[in-house]
C-alpha positions as CSV (number, residue, x, y, z in Angstrom):
1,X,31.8,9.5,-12.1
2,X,35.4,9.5,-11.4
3,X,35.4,8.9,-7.6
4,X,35.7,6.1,-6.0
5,X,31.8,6.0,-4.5
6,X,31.1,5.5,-1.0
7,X,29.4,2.1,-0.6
8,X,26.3,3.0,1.1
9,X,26.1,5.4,-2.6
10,X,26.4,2.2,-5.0
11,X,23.7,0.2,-2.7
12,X,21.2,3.3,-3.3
13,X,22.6,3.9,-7.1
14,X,21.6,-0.2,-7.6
15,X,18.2,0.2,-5.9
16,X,17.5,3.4,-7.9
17,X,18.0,1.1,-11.4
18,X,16.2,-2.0,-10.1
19,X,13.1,0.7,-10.4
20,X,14.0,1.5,-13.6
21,X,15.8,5.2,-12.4
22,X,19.1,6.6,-13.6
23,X,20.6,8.8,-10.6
24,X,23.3,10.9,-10.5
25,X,24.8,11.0,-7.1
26,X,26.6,14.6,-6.2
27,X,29.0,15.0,-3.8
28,X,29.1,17.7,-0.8
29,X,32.3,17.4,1.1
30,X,30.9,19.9,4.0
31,X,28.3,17.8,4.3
32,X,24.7,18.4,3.9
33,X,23.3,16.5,6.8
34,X,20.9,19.2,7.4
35,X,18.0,20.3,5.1
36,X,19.0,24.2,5.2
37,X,23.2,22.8,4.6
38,X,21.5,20.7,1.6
39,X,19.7,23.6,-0.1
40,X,22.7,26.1,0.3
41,X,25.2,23.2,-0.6
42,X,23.0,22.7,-4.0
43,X,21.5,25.8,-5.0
44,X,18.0,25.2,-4.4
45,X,14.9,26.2,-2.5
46,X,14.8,24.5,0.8
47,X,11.2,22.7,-0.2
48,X,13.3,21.0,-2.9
49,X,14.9,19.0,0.0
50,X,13.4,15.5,0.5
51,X,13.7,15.0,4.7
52,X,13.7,11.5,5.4
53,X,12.3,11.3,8.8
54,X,11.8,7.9,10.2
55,X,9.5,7.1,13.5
56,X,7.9,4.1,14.9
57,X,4.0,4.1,14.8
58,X,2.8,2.1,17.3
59,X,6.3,0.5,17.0
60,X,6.4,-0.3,13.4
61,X,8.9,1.2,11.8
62,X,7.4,3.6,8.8
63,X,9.3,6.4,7.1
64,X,7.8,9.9,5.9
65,X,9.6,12.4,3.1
66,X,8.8,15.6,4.3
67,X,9.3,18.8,2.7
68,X,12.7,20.6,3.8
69,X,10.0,23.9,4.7
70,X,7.8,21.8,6.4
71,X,7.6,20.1,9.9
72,X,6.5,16.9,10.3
73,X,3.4,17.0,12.7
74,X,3.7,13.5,14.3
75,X,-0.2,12.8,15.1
76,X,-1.0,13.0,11.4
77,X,2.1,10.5,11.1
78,X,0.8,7.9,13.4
79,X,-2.8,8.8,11.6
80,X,-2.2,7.8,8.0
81,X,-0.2,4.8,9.2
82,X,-3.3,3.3,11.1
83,X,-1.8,4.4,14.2
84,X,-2.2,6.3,17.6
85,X,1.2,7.1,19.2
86,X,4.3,8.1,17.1
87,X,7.8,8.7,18.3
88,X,11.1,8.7,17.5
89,X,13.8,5.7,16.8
90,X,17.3,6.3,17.8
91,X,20.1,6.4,15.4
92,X,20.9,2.6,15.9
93,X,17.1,1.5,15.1
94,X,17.3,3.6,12.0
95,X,20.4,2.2,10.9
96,X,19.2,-1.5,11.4
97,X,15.8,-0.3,9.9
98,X,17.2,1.3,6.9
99,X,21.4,0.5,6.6
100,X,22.2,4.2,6.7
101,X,22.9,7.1,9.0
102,X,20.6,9.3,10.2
103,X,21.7,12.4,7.8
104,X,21.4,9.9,4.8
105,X,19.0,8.1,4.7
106,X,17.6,7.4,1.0
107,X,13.8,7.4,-0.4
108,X,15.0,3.2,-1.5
109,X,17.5,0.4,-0.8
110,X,16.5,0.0,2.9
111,X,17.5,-3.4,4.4
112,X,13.9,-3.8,5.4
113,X,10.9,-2.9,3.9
114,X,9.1,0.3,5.2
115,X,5.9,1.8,4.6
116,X,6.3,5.4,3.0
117,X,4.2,8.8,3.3
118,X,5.1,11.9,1.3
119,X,4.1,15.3,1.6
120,X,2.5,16.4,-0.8
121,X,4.6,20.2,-1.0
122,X,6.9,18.2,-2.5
123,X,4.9,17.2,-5.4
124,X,5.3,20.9,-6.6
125,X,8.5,21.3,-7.8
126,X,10.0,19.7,-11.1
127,X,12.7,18.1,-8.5
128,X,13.7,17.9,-5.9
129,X,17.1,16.7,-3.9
130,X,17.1,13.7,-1.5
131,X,19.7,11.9,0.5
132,X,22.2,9.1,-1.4
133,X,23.3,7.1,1.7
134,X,25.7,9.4,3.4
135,X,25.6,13.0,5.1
136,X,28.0,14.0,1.4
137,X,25.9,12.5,-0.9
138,X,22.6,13.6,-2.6
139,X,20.8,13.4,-5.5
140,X,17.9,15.3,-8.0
141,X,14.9,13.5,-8.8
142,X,11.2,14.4,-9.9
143,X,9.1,14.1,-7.6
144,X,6.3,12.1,-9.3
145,X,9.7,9.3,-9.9
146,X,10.2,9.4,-6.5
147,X,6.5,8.8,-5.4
148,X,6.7,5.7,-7.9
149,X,9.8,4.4,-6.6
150,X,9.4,4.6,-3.2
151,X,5.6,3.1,-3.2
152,X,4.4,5.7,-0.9
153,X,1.1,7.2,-0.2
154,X,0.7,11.3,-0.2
155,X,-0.8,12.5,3.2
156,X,-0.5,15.9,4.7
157,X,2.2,15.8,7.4
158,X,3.3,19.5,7.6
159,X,2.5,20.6,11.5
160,X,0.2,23.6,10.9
């Protein structure tokens, strides 16, 4: 890569090869902060986008990958993390949770460690596209490397 990478990109480039993964980084200048701007910015199905969607369960931070078709249903959130009430962190508790943006947060290289559920649409494509630490960057990954690396547990979180 010839560009001079953001640094939030190298932090989730490093944690991606202490798991034993070689990613490739892209770059969007417009920005693909949005599911829908990520598909159309990379050519692929919108369920190939990886939403990173963190909440607080009962106030513990926890963080679900949720298909770019899908909507997260909160209750089975707050369900498979032992909980009862789920909601929403603000953009400053996701930062200090994670050490990104909301926009790009990555499936690894959090500051803190946070428990992970994954949707299981996501399981069937042969890859799909998450964030790489900024709204610009992304990056393809399969999703059975992705479910590896980030340690999470598959539960159904689409809101019927």
């Amino acid at each position: 890569m010839s560009e001079q990478l953001h640094p939030n990109v190298v932090r989730v480039v490093e944690a991606a090869a202490e798991r034993g993964l070689a990613i490739e980084p892209r770059s969007f200048p417009d920005g693909t902060k949005t599911a829908a701007d990520a598909a159309a910015a990379i050519g692929v199905q919108l369920g190939q986008i990886v939403k990173s969607l963190i909440f607080a369960v009962d106030g513990r931070v926890v963080l679900a990958y949720v298909s770019g078709a899908n909507q997260l249903d909160e209750r089975k959130l707050a369900a498979a993390a032992g909980g009862a009430k789920c909601a929403r962190i603000d953009a400053d508790a996701v930062r200090v949770a994670t050490g990104f943006p909301i926009g790009g947060v990555p499936p690894f290289g959090h500051l803190t460690h946070l428990d992970v559920f994954i949707d299981p649409d996501l399981l069937q494509y042969d890859e799909v596209w998450a964030a790489a630490g900024t709204w610009t960057h992304v990056f393809g990954i399969e999703p059975h490397k992705l479910l590896e690396a980030s340690e999470g547990l598959v539960t159904d979180l689409k809101r019927s």
